[in-house]
N, C-alpha and C positions, 0 to 999 in steps of 0.2 A: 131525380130530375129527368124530365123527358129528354128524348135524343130528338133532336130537331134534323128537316132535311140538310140546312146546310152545315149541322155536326158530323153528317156523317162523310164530308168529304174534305179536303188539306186546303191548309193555306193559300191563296195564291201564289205562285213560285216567283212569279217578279218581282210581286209588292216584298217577300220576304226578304227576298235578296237584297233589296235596296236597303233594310235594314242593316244587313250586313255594314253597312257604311258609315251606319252612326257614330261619331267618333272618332273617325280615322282619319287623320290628315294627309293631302297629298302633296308634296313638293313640287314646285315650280320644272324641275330636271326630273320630275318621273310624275305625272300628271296619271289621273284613273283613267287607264284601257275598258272604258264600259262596253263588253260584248254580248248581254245578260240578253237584251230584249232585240227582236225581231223586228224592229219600225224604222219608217225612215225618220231622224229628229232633223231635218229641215223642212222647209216649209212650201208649199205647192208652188212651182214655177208664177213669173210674179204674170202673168195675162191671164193666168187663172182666176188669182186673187184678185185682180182687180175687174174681171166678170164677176166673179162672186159679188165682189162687193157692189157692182152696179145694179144685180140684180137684186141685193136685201134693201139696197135703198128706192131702187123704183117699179118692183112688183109684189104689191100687196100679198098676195100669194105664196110670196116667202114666208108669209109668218102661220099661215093656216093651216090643218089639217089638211091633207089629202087622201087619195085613195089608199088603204091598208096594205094592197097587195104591189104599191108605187104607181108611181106616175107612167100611166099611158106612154109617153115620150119614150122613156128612159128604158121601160120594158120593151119598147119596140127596137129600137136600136140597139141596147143588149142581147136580142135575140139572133137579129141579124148578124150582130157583130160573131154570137158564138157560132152560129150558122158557119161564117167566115174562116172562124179559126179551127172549127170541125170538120169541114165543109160537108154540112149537113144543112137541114130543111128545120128550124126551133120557129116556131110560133108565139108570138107574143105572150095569149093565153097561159103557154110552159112556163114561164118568168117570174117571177114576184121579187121582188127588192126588201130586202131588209137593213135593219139596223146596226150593221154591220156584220163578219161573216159568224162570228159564235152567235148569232142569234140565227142563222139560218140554220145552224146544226142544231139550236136548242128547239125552236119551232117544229124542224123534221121532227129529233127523236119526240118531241109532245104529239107529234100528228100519227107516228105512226107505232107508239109502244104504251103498254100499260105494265102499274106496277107490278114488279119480280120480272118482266122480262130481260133478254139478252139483248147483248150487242155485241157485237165482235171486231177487238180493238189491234189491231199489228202494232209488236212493244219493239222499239221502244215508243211510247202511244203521246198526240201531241195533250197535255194537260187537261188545259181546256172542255177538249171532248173527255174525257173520263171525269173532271168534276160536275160536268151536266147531267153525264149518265147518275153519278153517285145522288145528285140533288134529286134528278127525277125518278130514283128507287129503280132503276134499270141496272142490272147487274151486267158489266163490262168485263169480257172474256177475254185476256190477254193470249193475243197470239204472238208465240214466237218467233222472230225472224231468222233471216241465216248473218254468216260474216259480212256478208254486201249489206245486212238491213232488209231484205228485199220476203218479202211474208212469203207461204208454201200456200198453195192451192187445197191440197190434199189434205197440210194438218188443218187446214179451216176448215174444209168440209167432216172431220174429225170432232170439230166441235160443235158444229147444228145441234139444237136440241129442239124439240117445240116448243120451247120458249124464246126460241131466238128470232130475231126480228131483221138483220140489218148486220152488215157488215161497213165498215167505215175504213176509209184508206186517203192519205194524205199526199197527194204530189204537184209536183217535189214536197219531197218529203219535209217535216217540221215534225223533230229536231233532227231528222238525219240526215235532210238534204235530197238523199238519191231519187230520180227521177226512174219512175217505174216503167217498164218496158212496156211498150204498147201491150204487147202478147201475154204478156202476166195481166196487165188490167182487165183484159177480154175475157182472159179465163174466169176471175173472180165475178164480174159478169155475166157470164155463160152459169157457172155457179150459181150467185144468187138469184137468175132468173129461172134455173131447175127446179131449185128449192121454194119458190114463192118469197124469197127475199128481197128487200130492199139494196140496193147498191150506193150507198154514200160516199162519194168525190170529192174532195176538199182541195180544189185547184186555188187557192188563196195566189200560191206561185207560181201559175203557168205562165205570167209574163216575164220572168226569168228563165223560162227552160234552154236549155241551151242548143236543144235537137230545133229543126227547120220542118213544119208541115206538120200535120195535127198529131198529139201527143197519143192520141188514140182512138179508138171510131166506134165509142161506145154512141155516138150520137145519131152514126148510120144504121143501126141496127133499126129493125123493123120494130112498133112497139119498145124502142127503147125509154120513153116516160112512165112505163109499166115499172119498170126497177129499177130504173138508174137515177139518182137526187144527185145532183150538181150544184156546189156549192163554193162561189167566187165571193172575192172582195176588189175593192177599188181601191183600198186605202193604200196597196203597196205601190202601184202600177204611178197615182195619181198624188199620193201623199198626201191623203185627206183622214189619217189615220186619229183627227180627233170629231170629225163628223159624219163618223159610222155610219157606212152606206155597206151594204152587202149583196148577194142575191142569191136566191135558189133557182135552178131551173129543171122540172120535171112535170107529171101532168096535170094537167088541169083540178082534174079531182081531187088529188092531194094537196094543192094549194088551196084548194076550199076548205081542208081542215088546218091548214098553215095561217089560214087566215082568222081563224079563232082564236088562236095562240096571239098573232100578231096585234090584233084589236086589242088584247087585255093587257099586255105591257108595253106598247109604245104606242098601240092605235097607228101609227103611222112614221116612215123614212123622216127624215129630219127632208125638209124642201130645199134648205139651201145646199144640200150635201149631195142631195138627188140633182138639183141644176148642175153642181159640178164635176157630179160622175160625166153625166152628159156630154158636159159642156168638152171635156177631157177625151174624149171615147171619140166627139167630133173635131178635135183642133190641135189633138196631142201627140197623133200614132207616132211622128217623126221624133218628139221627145223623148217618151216612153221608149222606142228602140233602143237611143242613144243611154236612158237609165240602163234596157240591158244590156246593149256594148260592157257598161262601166260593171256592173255587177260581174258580169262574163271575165271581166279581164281582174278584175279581184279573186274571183277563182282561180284563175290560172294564178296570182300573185301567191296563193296558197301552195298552189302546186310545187310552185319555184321555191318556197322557203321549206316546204315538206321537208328534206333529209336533215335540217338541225336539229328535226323531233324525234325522227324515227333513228337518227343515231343514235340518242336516249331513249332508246325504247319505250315511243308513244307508237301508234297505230291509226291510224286514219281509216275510220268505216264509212264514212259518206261524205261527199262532198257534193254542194249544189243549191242554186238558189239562193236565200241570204245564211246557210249554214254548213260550217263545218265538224264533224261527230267524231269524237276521238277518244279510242283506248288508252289510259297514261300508267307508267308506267308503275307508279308509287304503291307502298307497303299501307296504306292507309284509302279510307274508304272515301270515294268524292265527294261525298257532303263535307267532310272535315278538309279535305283539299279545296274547294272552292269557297268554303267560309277564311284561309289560311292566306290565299291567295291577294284576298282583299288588302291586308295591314304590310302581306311580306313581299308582292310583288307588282301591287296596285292595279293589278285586273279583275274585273268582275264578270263571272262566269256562270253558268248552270250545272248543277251538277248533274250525273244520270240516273239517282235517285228522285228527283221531279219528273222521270219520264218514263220509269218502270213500278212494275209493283214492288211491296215492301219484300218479300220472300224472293226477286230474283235479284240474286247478288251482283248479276251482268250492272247492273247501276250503278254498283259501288266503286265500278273501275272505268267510268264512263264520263266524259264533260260532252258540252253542247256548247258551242263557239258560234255567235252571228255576229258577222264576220261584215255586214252590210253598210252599217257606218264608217269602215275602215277605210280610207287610201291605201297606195300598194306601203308606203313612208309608216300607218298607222301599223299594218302587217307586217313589215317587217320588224317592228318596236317588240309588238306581242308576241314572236317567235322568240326574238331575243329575250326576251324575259324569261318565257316558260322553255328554252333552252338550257337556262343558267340555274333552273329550278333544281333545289335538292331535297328530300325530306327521309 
């Protein structure tokens, strides 16, 4: 039988997991702690929704096609906005909106890699981007992190080869958390603009960070659309996480071939998702801070209950944004821990084998906690549980 593209890459790791559940009943006095997925499961502040809703009922326009590369509006104002948050000079033109943010990473890597090439992925790597790599026959170079999670400069430039195209880097990180130090991002940067590489950014979580003033200035750089691919989503900030709005922002040129990609599987943003990025980005900022007051202070609720874990020799590698990354301390490997976990202590979790390769064992002793649906009442429940945990 032939080996198809998408045989050559794993399961979805969430869809899997929810299988985990089939079957398992939960009691009324211990309800399932679901901390498996990264979304927010309520639903966009109600003035949103009911802009949304005024405009699917009275502008035609919600229902048609628009431009491939998004809505004039919406790339003007996102660019501004990033302008703002970078405080850098982005030009409309730099923008394109997509279909949520894994379509902006898959549209890059199709714009700017052919088959057998590389990419180079800092492990533990978010899924996602390694299944796209594996679908579009790009071979995904796992770089090693240190104890913080935090990737080396040096072993990346270690792994160039002329086959490599692009280094890709997640912050705050997914699933680590750790938010990357201005000064480490510039390097990788400086890096891949030595080499003729691409720089892939996956700020999905920047509006969580917990640092004040731009996360980093890869936007003041002179010629920075030359290598640096910027790649946001709306759906965390705004909670539109089922009407996938995303966006790229780098140069012009390369959204001309982003726009090839784009035209052939969605042809175009969904329009009412594109209004409501908008609409959110104009009428929201005071909300959106107060989500991350709340996120912020769930952090710190993490922090607070840390020493019940680390009495029982778990280890905390990252902390930030919607997740917390932990060493645990069990004689058995976390896949078999976080399938166990389901029936015996009613949390569902990820293990660190969905976020490393098969040959590093670093996965075997690794969970992935998001941590984002939680209250501090929710956090507290889940320490006490996976305190009392024995195996």
């Amino acid at each position: 039988m032939t080996r198809t593209r998408t045989a050559a890459t794993f399961a979805p790791p969430v869809m899997e997991a929810r299988r985990w559940l089939e079957g398992v009943d939960f009691s009324e006095d211990r309800p399932l702690i679901n901390v498996s997925q990264a979304a927010p499961v309520d639903p966009p502040p109600l003035g949103l929704r009911q802009a949304m809703a005024a405009f699917a009922v009275t502008e035609d326009s919600a229902h048609l096609y628009g431009p491939v590369l998004g809505n004039p509006d919406l790339r003007a104002e996102l660019a501004t906005q990033i302008g703002q948050h970078y405080a850098a000079e982005v030009a409309p033109d730099q923008v394109a909106i997509t279909s949520g943010c894994n379509q902006a990473f898959a549209a890059t890597i199709s714009a700017i890699t052919d088959e057998g090439d590389e990419v180079i992925l800092p492990t533990p790597w978010y899924f996602n981007h390694k299944m796209w790599l594996d679908m579009a026959g790009v071979r995904a170079v796992d770089l090693k992190t240190d104890n913080s999670l935090l990737p080396d400069v040096d072993a990346a430039c270690a792994l160039i080869t002329d086959k490599t195209r692009a280094i890709a880097l997640v912050t705050p990180n997914n699933p680590g958390g750790v938010e990357y130090p201005s000064d480490l991002v510039r390097a990788f940067y400086d890096l891949a603009r030595e080499t003729g590489l691409r720089l892939l950014v996956d700020e999905t979580y920047r509006d969580f960070d917990s640092r004040s003033g731009p996360p980093h200035e890869l936007f003041q750089q002179p010629g920075w659309d030359n290598t640096l691919v910027h790649l946001y989503s709306f759906s965390k900030a705004y909670r539109l996480t089922g009407h996938r709005v995303g966006a790229i922002a780098t140069g012009a040129d390369l959204l001309s071939e982003v726009e090839k990609f784009l035209d052939t599987v969605a042809i175009c943003p969904s329009q009412i998702g594109q209004f409501s990025a908008l609409w959110g980005m104009q009428n929201l900022s005071q909300w959106v801070a107060g989500e991350r007051d709340e996120i912020l202070d769930r952090r710190v609720a993490i922090q607070e209950q840390l020493p019940r874990l680390t009495d029982k020799g778990w280890r905390l590698l990252g902390l930030g944004a919607y997740f917390a990354y932990f060493e645990h301390p069990f004689d058995i490997p976390s896949d078999e821990l976080a399938r166990r976990l389901v029936p015996e202590a009613g949390i569902l979790l990820l293990p660190g084998t969905m976020f490393m390769p098969e040959d590093d064992l670093a996965g075997k002793r690794q969970v992935r906690i998001a941590f984002a649906n939680l209250d501090r009442a929710g956090i507290a429940q889940l320490f006490k549980r996976l305190e009392a945990l024995s195996f």
